[in-house]
N, C-alpha and C positions, 0 to 999 in steps of 0.2 A: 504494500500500500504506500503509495508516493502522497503526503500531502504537505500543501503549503500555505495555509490559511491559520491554522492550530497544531497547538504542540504535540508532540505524541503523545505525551501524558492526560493530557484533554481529551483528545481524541479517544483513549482507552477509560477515561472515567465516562466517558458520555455513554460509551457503549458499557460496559458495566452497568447503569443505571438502566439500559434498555434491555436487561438479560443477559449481555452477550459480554462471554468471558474470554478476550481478547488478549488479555496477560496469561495465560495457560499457553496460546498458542504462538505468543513468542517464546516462553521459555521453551518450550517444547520442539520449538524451529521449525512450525509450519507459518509461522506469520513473520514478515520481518515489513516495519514500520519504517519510511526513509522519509527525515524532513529536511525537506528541502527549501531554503530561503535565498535561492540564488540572485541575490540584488546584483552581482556584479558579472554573473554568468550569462550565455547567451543560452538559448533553447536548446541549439548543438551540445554544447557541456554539460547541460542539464540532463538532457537526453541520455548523454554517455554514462553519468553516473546512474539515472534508471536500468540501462539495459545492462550494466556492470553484477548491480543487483540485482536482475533477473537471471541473467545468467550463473552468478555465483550460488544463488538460491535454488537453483530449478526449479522457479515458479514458471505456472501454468496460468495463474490469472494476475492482474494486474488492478486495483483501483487506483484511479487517480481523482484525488480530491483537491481541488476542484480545477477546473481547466481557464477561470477565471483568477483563482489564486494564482494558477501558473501563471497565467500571463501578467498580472500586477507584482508579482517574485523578480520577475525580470527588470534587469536593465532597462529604462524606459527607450531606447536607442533598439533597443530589440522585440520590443512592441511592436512598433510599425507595421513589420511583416509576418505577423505570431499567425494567419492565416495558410499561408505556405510554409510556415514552420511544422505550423501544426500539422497538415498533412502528412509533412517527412517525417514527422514523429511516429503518426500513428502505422506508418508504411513500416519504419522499420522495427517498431517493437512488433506487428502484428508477423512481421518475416520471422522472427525470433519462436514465433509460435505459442506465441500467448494472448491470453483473451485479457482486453481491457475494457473495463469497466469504467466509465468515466461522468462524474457531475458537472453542470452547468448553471449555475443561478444565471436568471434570465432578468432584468429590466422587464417589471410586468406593464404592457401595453392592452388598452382595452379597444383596439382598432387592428390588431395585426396577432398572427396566430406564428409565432417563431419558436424553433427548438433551439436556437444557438445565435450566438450575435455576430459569430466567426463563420454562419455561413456553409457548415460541410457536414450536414446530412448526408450529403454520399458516401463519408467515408463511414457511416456507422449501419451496421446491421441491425441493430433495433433501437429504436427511439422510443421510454418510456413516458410520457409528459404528467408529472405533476404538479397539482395549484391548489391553492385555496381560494374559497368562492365562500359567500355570503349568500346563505340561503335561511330566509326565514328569521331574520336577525342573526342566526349561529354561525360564526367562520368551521368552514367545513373543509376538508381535506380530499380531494378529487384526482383519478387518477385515469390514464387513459393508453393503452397503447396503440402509439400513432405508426409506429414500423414494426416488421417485424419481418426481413427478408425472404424471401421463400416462403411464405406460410401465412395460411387465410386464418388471422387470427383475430380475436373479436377486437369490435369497437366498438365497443361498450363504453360510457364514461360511468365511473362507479366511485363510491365514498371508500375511504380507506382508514385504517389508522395504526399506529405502529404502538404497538405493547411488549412487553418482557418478555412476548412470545415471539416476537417479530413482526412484521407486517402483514397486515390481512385487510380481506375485501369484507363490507360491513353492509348487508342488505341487498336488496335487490338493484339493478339498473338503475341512472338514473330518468328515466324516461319522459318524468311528468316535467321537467326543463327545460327552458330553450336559452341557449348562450354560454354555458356554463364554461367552456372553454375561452369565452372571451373574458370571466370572471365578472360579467355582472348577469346572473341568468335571470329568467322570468319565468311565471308558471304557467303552464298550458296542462288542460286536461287530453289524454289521448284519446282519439276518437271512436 
């Protein structure tokens, strides 16, 4: 797990609190935590020490938290072009043969429906979009899979919430909605 927003000790109290015993699977050396605050490195360097890690670990999956972090991590001189960096990134960690798994806080807009502000839904095989939405006065937690390569998979938008158990789908569809993906829905009965 590459992250660059919080500490790794954060990062392992947070999940802790959420059930998840992330200090067992570093000791244990199936998890290795790399944080990285590259202010003075480029993407490239940055990169080299992810894939160092990967390969010294033989990991198979990769998170990287968050891709937004990365890019604020950076030398701002290496911002500029974090859009074709990022590609070469994810070209050659995915050559390495590992799956990555990666977050994007998004600027919520309530006129435009975006996965990423960098632009490159092509390079990812599934795009999972989560948001909160104001339904009924209650901020509600809404999830939706909008890709999913090769596969008729539903599009459903549904309420979720994450517990000590993990993440789970909470009731039925939300069907009787309209907009919810724009984050301001309204209510319609179905016909």
């Amino acid at each position: 797990m590459a992250v660059f927003e919080e500490r790794p000790e954060d990062c392992m109290r947070r999940a802790h609190h959420l059930g998840q015993d992330l200090d067992s699977a570093v000791r244990d050396g199936k998890l290795k935590v790399l944080y990285l605050r590259p202010l003075d490195l480029s993407v490239d360097e940055s990169l080299q020490a992810i894939i160092e890690e990967v390969r010294e670990s033989g990991a198979k999956r990769l998170v990287i938290d968050s891709l937004v972090g990365f890019e604020m991590a950076l030398a701002p001189g290496f911002r500029t072009d974090f859009r074709e960096s990022l590609y070469r990134m994810m070209a050659s960690l995915t050559n390495t043969g590992v799956t990555v798994l990666s977050t994007v806080e998004l600027d919520e807009s309530f006129t435009e429906f975006r996965f990423s502000q960098y632009m490159v839904s092509f390079l990812c095989d599934d795009i999972i979009r989560l948001r909160y939405v104001d339904i009924d006065g209650t901020l509600r937690r809404i999830l939706t899979v909008v890709k999913m390569r090769d596969s008729s998979h539903s599009k459903d938008i549904r309420e979720y919430e994450i517990t000590r158990s993990g993440v789970g789908l909470t009731g039925a569809r939300l069907d009787q909605y309209r907009g919810l993906i724009s984050g301001i829905p309204a209510y319609w009965r179905n016909p």
